[in-house]
CHARMM internal coordinates of N, CA and C (Angstrom, degrees):
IC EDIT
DIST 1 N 1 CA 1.4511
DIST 1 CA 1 C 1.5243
ANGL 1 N 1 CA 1 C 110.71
DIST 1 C 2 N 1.6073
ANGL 1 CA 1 C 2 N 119.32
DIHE 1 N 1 CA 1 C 2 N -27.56
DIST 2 N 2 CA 1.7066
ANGL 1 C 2 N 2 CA 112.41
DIHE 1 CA 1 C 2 N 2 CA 179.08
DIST 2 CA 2 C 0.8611
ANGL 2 N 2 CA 2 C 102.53
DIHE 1 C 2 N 2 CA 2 C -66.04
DIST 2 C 3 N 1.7337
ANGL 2 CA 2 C 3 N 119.12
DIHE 2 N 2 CA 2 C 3 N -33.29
DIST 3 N 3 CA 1.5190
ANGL 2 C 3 N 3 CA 100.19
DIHE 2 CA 2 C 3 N 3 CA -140.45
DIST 3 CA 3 C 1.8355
ANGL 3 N 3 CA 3 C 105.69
DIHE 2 C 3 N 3 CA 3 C -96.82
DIST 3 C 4 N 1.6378
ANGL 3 CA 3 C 4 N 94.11
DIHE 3 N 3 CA 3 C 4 N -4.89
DIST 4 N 4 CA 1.7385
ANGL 3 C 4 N 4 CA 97.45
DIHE 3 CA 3 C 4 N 4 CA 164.24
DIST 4 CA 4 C 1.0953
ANGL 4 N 4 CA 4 C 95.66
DIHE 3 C 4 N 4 CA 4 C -63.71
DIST 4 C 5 N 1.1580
ANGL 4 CA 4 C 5 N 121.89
DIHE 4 N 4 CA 4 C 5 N -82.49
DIST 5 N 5 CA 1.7465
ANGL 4 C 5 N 5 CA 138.11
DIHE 4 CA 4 C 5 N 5 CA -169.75
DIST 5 CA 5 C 1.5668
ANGL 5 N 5 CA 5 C 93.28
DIHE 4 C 5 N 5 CA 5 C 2.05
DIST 5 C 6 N 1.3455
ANGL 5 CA 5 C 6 N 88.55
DIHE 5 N 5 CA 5 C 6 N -76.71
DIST 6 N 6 CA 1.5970
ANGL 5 C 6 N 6 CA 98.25
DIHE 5 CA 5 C 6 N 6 CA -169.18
DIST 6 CA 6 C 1.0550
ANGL 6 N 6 CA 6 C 148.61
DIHE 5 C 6 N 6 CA 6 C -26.30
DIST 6 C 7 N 1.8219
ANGL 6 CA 6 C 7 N 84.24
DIHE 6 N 6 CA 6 C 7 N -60.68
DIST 7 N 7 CA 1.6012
ANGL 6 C 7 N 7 CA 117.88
DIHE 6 CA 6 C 7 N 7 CA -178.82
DIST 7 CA 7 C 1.9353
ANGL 7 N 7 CA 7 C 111.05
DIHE 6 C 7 N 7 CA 7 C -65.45
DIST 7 C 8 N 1.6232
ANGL 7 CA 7 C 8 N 101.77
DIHE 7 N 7 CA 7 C 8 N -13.12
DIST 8 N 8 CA 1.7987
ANGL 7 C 8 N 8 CA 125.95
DIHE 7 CA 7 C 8 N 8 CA -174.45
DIST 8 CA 8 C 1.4565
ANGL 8 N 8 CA 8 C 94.75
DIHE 7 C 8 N 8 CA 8 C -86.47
DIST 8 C 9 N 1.0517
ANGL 8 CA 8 C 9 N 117.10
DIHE 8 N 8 CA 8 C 9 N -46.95
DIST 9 N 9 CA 1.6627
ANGL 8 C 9 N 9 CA 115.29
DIHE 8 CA 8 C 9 N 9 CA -146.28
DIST 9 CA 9 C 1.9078
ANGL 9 N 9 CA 9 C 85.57
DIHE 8 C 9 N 9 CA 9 C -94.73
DIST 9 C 10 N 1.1209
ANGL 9 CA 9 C 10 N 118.72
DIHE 9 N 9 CA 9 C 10 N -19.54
DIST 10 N 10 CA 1.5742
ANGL 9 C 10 N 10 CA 106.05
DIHE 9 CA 9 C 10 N 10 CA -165.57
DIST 10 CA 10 C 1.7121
ANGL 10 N 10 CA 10 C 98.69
DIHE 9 C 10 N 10 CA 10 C -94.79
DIST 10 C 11 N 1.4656
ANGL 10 CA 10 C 11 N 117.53
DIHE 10 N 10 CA 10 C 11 N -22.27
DIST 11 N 11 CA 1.7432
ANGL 10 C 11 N 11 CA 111.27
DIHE 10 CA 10 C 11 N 11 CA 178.98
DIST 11 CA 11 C 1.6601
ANGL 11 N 11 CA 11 C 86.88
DIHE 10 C 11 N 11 CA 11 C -98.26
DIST 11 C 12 N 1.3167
ANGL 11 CA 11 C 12 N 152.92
DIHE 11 N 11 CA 11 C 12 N -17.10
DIST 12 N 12 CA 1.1321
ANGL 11 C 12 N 12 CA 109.95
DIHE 11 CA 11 C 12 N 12 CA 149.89
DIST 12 CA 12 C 1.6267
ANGL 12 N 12 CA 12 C 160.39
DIHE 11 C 12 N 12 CA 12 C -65.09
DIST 12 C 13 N 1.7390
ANGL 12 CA 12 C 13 N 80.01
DIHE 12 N 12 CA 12 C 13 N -24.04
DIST 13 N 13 CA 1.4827
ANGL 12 C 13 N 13 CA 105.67
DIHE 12 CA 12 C 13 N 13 CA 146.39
DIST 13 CA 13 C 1.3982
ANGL 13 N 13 CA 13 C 129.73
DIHE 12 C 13 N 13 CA 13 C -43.50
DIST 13 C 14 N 1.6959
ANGL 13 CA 13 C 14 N 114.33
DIHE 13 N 13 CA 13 C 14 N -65.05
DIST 14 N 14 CA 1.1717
ANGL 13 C 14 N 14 CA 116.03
DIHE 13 CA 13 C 14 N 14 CA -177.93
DIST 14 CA 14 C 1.5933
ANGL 14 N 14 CA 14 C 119.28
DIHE 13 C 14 N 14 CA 14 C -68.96
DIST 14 C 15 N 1.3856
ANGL 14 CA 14 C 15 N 102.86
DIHE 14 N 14 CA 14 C 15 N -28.49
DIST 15 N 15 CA 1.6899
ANGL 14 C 15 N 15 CA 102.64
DIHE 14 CA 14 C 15 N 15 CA 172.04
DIST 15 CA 15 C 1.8701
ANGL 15 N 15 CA 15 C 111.31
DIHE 14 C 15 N 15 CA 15 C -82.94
DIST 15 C 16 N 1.1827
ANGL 15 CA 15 C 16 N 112.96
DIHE 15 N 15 CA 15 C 16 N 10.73
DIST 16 N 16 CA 1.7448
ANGL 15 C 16 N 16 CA 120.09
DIHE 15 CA 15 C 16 N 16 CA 177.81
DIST 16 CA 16 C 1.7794
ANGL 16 N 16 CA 16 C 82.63
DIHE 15 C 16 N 16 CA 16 C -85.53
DIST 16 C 17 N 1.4115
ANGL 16 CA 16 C 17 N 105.42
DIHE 16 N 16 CA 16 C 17 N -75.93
DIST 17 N 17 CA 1.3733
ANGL 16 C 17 N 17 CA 122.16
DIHE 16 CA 16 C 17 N 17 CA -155.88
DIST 17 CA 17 C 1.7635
ANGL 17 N 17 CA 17 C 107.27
DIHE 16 C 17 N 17 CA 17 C -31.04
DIST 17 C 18 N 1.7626
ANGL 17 CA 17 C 18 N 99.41
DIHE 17 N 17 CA 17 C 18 N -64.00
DIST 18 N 18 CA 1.4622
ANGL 17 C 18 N 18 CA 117.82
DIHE 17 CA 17 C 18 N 18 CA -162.87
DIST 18 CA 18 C 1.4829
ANGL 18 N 18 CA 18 C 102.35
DIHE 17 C 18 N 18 CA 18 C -63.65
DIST 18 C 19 N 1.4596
ANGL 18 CA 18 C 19 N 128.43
DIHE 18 N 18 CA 18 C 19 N -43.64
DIST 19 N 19 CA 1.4385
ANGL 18 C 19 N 19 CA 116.33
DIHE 18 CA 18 C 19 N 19 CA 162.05
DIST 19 CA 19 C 1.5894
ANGL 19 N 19 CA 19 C 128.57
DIHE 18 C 19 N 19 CA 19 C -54.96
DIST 19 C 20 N 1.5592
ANGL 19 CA 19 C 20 N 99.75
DIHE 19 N 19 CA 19 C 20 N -38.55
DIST 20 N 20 CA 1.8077
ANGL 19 C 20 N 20 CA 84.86
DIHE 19 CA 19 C 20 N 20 CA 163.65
DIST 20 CA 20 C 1.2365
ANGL 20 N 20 CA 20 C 108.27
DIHE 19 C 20 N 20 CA 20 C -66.43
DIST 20 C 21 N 1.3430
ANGL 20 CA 20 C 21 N 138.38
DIHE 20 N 20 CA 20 C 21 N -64.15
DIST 21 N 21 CA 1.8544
ANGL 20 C 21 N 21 CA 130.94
DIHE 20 CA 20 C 21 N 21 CA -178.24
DIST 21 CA 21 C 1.5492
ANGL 21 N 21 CA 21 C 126.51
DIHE 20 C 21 N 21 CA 21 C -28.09
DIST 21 C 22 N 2.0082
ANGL 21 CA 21 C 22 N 101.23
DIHE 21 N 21 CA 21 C 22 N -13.50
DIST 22 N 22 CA 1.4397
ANGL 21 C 22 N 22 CA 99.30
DIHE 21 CA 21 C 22 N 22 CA -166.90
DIST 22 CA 22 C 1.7175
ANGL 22 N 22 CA 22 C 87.87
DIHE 21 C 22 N 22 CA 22 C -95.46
DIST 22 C 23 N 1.6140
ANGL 22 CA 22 C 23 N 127.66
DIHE 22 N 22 CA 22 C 23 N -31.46
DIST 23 N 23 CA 1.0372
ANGL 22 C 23 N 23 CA 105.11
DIHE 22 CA 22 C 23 N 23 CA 177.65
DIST 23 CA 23 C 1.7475
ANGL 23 N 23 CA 23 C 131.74
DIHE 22 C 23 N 23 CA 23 C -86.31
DIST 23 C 24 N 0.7715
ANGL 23 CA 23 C 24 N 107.70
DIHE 23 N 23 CA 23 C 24 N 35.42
DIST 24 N 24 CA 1.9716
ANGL 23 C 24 N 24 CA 121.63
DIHE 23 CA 23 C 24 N 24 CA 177.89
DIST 24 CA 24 C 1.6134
ANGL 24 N 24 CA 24 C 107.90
DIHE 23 C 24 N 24 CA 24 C -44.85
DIST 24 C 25 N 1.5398
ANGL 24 CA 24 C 25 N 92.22
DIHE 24 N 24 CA 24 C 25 N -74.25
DIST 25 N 25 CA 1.3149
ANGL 24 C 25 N 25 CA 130.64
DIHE 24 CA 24 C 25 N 25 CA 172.75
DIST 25 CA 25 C 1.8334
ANGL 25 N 25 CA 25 C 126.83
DIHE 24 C 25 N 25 CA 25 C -53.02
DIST 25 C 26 N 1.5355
ANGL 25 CA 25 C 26 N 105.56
DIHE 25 N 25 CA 25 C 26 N -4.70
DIST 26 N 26 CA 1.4183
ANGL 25 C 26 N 26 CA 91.96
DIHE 25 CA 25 C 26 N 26 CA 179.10
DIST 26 CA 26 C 1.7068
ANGL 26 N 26 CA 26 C 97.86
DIHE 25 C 26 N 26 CA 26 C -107.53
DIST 26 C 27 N 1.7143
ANGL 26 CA 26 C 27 N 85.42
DIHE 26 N 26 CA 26 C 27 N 157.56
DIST 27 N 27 CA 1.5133
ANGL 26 C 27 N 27 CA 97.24
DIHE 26 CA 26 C 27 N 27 CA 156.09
DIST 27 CA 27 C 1.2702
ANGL 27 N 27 CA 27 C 131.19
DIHE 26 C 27 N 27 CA 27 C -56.36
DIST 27 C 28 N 1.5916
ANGL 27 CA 27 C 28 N 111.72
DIHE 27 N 27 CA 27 C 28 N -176.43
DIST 28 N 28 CA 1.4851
ANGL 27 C 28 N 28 CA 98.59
DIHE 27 CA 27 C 28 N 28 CA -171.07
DIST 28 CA 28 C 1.8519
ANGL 28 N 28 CA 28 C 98.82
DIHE 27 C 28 N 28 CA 28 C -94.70
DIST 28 C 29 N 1.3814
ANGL 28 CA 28 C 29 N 127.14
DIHE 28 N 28 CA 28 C 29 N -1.52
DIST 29 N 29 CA 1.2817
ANGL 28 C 29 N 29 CA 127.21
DIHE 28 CA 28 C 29 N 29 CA -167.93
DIST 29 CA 29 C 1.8898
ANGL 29 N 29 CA 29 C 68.87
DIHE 28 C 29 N 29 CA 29 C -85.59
DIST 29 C 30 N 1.2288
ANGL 29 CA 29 C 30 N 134.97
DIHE 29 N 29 CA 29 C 30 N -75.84
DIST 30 N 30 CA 1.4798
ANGL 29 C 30 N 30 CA 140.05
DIHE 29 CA 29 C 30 N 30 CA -131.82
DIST 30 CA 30 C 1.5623
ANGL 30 N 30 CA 30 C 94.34
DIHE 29 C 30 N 30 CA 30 C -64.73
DIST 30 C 31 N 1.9165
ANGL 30 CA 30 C 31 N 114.53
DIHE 30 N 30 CA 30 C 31 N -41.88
DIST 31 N 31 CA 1.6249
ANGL 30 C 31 N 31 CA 97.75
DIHE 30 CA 30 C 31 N 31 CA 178.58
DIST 31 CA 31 C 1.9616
ANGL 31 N 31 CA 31 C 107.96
DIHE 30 C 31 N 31 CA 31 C -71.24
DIST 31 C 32 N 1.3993
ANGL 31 CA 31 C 32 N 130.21
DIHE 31 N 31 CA 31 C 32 N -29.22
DIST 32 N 32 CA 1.6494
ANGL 31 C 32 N 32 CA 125.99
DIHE 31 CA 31 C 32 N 32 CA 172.20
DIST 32 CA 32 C 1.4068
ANGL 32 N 32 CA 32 C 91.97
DIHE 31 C 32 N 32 CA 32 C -38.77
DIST 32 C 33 N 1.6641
ANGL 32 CA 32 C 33 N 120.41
DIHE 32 N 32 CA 32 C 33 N -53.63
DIST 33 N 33 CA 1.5368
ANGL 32 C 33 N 33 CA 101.14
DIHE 32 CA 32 C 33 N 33 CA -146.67
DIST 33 CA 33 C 1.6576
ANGL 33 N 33 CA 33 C 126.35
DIHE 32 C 33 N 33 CA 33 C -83.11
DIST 33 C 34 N 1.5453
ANGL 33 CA 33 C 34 N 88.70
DIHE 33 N 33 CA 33 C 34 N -7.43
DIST 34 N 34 CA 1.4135
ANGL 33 C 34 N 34 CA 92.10
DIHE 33 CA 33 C 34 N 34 CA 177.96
DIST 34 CA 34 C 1.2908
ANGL 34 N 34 CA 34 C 122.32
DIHE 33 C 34 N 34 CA 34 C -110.08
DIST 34 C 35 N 1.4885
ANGL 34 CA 34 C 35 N 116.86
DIHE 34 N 34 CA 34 C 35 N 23.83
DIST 35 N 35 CA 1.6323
ANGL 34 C 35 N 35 CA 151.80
DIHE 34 CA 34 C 35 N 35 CA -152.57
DIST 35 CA 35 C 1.6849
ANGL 35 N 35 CA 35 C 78.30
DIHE 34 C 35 N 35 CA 35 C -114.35
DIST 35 C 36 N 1.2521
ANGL 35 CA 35 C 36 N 102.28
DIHE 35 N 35 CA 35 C 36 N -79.56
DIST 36 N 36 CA 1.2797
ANGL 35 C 36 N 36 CA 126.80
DIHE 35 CA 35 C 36 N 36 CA -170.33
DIST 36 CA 36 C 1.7471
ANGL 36 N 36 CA 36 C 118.99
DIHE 35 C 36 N 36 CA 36 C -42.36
DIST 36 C 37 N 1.8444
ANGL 36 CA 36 C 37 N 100.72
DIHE 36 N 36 CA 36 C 37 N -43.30
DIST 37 N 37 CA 1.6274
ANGL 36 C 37 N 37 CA 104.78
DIHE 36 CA 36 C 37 N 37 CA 176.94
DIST 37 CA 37 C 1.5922
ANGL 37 N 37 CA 37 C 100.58
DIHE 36 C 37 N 37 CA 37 C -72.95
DIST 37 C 38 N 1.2974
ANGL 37 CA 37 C 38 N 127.28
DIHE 37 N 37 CA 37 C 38 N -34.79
DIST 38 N 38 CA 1.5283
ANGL 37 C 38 N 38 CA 128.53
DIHE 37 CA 37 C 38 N 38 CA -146.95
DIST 38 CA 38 C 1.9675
ANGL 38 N 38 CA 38 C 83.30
DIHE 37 C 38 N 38 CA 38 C -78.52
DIST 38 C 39 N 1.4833
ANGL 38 CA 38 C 39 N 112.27
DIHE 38 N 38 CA 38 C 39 N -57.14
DIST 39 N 39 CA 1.5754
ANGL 38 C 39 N 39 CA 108.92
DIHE 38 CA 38 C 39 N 39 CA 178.74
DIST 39 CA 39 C 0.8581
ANGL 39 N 39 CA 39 C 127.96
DIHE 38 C 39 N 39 CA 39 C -42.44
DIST 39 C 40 N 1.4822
ANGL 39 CA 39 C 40 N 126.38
DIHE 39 N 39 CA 39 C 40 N -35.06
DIST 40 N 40 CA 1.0210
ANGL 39 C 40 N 40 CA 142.82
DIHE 39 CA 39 C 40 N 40 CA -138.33
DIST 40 CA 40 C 1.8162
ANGL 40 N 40 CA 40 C 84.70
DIHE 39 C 40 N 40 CA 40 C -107.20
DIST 40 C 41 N 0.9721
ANGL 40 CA 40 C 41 N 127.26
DIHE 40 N 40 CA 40 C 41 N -53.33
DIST 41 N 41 CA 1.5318
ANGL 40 C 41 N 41 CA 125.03
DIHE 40 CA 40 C 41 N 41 CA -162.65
DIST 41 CA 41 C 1.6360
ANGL 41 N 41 CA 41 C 101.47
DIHE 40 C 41 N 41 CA 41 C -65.68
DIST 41 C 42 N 1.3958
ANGL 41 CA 41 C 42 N 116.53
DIHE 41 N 41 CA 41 C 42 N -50.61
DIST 42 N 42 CA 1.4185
ANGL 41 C 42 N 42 CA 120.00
DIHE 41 CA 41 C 42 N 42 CA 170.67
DIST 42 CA 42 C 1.4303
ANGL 42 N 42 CA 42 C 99.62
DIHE 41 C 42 N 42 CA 42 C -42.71
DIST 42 C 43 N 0.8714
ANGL 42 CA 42 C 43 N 128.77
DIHE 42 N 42 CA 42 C 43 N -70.59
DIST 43 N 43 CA 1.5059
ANGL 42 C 43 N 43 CA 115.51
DIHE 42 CA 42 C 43 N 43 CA -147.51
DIST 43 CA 43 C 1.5565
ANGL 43 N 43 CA 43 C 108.01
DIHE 42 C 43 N 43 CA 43 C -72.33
DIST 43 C 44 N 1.9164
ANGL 43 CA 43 C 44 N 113.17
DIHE 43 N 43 CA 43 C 44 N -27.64
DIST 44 N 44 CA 1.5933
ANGL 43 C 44 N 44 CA 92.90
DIHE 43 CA 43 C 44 N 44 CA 178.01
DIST 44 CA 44 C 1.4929
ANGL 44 N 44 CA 44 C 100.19
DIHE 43 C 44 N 44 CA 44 C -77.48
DIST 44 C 45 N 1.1232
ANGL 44 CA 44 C 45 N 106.36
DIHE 44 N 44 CA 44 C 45 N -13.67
DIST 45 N 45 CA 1.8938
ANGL 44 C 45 N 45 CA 96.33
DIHE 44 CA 44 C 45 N 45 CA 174.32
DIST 45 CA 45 C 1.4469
ANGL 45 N 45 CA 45 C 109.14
DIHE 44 C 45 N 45 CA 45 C -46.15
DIST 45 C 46 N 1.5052
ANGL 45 CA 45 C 46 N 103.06
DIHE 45 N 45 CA 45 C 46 N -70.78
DIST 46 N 46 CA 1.5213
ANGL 45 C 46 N 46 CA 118.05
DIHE 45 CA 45 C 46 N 46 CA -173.12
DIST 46 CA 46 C 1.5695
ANGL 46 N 46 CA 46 C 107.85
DIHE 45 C 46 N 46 CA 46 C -39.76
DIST 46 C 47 N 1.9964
ANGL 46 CA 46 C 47 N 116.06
DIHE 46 N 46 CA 46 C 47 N -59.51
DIST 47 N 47 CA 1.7048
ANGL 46 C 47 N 47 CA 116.20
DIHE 46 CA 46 C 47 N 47 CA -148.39
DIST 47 CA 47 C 1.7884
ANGL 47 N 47 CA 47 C 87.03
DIHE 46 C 47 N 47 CA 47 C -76.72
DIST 47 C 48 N 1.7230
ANGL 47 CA 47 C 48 N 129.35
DIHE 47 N 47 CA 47 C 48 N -29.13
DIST 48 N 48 CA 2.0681
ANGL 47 C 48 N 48 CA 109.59
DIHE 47 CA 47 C 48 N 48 CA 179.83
DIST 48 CA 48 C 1.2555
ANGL 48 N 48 CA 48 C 91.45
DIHE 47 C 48 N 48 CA 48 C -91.29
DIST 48 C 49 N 1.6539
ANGL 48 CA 48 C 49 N 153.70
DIHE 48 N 48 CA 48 C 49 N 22.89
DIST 49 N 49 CA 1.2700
ANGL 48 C 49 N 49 CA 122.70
DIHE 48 CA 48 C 49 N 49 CA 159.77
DIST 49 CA 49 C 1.9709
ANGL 49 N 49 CA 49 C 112.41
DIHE 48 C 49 N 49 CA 49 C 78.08
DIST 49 C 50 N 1.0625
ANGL 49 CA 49 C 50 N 117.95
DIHE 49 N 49 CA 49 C 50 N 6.95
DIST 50 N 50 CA 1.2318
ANGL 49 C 50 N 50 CA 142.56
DIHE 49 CA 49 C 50 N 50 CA 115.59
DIST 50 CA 50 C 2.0947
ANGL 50 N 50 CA 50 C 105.28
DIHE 49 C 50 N 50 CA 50 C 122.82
DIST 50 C 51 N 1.6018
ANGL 50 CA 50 C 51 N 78.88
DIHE 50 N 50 CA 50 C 51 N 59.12
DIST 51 N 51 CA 1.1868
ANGL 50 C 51 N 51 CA 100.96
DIHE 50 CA 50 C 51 N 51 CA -160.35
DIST 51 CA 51 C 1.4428
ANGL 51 N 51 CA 51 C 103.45
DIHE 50 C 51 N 51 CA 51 C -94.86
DIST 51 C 52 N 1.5922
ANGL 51 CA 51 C 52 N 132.07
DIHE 51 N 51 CA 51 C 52 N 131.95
DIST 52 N 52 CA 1.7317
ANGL 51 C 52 N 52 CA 136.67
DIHE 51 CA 51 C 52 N 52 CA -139.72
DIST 52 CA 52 C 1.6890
ANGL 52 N 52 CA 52 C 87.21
DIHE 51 C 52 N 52 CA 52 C -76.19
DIST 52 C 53 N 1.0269
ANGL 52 CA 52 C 53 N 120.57
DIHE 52 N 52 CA 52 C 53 N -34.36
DIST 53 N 53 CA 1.8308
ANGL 52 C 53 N 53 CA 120.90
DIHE 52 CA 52 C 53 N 53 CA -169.88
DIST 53 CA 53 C 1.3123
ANGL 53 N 53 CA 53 C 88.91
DIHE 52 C 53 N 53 CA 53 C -70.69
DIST 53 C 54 N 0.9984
ANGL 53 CA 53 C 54 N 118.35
DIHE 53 N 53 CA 53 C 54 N -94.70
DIST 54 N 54 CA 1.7040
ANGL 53 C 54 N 54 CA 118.24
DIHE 53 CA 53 C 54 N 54 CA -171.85
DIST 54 CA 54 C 1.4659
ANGL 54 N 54 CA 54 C 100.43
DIHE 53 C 54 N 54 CA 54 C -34.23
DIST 54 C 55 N 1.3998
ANGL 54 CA 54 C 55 N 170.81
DIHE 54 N 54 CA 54 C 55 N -49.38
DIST 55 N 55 CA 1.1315
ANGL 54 C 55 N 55 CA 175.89
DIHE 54 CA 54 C 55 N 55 CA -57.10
DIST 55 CA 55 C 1.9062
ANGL 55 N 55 CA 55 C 90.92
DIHE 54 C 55 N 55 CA 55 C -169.02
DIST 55 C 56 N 1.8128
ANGL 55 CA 55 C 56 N 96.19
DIHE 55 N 55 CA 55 C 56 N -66.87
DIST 56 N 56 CA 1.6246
ANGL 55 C 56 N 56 CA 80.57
DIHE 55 CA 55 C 56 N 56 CA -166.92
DIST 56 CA 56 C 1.3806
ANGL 56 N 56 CA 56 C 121.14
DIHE 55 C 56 N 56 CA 56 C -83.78
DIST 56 C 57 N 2.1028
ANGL 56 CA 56 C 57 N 121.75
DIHE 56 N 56 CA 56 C 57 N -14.64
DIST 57 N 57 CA 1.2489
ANGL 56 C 57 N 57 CA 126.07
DIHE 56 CA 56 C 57 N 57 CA 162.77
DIST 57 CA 57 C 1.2233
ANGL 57 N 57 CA 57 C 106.09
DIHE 56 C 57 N 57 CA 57 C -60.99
DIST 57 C 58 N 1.4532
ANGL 57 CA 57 C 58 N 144.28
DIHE 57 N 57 CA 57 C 58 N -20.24
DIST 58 N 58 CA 1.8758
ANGL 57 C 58 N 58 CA 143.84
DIHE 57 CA 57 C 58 N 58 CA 171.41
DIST 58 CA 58 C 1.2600
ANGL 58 N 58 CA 58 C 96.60
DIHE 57 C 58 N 58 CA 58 C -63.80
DIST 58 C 59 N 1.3002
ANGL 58 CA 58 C 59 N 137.02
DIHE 58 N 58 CA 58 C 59 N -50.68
DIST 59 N 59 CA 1.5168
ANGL 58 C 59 N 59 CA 145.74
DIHE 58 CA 58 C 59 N 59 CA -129.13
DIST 59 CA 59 C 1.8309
ANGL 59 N 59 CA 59 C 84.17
DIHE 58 C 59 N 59 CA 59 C -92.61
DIST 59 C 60 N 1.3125
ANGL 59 CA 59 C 60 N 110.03
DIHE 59 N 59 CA 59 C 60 N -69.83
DIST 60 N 60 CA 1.3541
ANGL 59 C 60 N 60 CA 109.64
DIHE 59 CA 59 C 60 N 60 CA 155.04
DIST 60 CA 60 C 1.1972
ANGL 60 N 60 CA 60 C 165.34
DIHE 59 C 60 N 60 CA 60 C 51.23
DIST 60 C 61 N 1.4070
ANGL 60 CA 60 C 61 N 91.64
DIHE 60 N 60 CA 60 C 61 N -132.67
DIST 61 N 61 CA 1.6736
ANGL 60 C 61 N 61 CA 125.41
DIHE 60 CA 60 C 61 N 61 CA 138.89
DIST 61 CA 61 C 1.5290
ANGL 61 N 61 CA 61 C 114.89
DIHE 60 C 61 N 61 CA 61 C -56.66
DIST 61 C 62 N 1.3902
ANGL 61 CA 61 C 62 N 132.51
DIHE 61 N 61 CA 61 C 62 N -45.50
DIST 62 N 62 CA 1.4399
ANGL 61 C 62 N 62 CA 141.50
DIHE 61 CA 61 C 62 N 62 CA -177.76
DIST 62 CA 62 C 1.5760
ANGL 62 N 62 CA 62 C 97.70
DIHE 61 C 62 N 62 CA 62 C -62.03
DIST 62 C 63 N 1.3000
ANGL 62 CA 62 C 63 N 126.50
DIHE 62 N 62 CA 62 C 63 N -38.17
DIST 63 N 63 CA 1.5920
ANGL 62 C 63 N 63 CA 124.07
DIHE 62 CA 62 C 63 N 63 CA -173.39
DIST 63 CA 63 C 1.6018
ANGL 63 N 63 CA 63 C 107.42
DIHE 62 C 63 N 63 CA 63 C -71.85
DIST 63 C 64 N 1.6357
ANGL 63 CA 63 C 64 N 104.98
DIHE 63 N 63 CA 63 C 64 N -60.66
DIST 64 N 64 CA 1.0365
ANGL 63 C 64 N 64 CA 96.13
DIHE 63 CA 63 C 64 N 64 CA -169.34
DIST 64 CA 64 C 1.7679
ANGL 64 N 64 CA 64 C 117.18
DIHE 63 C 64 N 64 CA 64 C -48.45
DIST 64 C 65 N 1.5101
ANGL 64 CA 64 C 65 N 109.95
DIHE 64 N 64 CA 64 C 65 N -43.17
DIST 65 N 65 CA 1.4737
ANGL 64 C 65 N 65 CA 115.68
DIHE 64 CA 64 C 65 N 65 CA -163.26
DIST 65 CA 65 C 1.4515
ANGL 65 N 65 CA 65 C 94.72
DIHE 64 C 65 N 65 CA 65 C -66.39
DIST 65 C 66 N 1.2805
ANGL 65 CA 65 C 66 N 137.43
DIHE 65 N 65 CA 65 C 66 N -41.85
DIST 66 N 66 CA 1.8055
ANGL 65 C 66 N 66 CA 146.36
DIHE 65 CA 65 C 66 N 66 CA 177.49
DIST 66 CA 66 C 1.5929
ANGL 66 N 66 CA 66 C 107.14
DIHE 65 C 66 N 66 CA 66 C -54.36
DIST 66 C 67 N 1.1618
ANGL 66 CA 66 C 67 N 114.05
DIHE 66 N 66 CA 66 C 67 N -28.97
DIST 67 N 67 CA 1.8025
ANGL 66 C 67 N 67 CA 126.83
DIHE 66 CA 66 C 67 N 67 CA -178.88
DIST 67 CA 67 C 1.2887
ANGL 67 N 67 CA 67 C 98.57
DIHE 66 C 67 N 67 CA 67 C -75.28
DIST 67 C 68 N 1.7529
ANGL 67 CA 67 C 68 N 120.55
DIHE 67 N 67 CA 67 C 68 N -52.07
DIST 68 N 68 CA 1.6882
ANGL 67 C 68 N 68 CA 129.19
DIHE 67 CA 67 C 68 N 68 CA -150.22
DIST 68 CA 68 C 1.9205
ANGL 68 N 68 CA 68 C 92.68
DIHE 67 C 68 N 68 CA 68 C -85.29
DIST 68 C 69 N 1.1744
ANGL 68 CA 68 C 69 N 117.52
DIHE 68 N 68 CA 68 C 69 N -41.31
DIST 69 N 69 CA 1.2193
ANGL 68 C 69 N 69 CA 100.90
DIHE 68 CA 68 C 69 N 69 CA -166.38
DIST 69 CA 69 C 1.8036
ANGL 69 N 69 CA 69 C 124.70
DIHE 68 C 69 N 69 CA 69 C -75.54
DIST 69 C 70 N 1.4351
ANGL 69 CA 69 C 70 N 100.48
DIHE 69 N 69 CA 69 C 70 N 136.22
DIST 70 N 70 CA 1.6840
ANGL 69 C 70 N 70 CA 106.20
DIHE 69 CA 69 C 70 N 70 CA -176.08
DIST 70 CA 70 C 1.7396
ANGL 70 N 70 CA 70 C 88.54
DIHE 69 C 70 N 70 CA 70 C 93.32
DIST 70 C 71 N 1.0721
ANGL 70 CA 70 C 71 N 142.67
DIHE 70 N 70 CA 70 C 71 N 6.65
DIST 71 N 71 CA 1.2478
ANGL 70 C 71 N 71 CA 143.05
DIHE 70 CA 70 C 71 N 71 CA 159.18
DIST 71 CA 71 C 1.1903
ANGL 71 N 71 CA 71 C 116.76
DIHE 70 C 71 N 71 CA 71 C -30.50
DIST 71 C 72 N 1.2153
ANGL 71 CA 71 C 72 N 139.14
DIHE 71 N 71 CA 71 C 72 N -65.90
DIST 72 N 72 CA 1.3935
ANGL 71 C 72 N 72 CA 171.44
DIHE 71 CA 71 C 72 N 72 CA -122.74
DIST 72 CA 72 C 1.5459
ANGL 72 N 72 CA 72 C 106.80
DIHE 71 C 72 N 72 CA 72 C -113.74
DIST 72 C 73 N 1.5186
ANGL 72 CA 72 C 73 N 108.10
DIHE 72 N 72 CA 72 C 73 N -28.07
DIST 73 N 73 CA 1.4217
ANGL 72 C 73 N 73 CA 100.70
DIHE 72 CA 72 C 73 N 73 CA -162.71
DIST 73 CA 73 C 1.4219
ANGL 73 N 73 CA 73 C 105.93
DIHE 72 C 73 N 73 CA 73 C -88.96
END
COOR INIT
IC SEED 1 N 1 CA 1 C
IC BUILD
């Protein structure tokens, strides 16, 4: 059982790290939008009870609104 633990907690690590390294390179519209999909998926997770439709219409909707905001400025 540690050595699952382990073997869990050490590739989540490495998949934390390598996803921050992928965002270096974005703009600040490209980091809103994926601010925006990641929020956005939590919460339709949370409001269908963690149902993949509600999950990927959150993911979504959360992009588009993460894309639109600071638009204007």
């Amino acid at each position: 059982m540690k050595t699952t633990n382990r073997f869990v907690l050490g590739t989540l690590a490495v998949a934390l790290l390598l996803g921050l390294s992928g965002c270096s390179g974005m703009s600040t519209r490209d980091r809103n939008t994926a601010i925006g999909a990641g929020v956005g998926a939590v919460g339709g997770s949370v409001l269908t009870g963690g149902s993949a439709a509600g999950t990927i219409g959150g993911a979504a909707v959360g992009g588009v609104i993460g894309n639109q905001v600071g638009k204007g400025k």
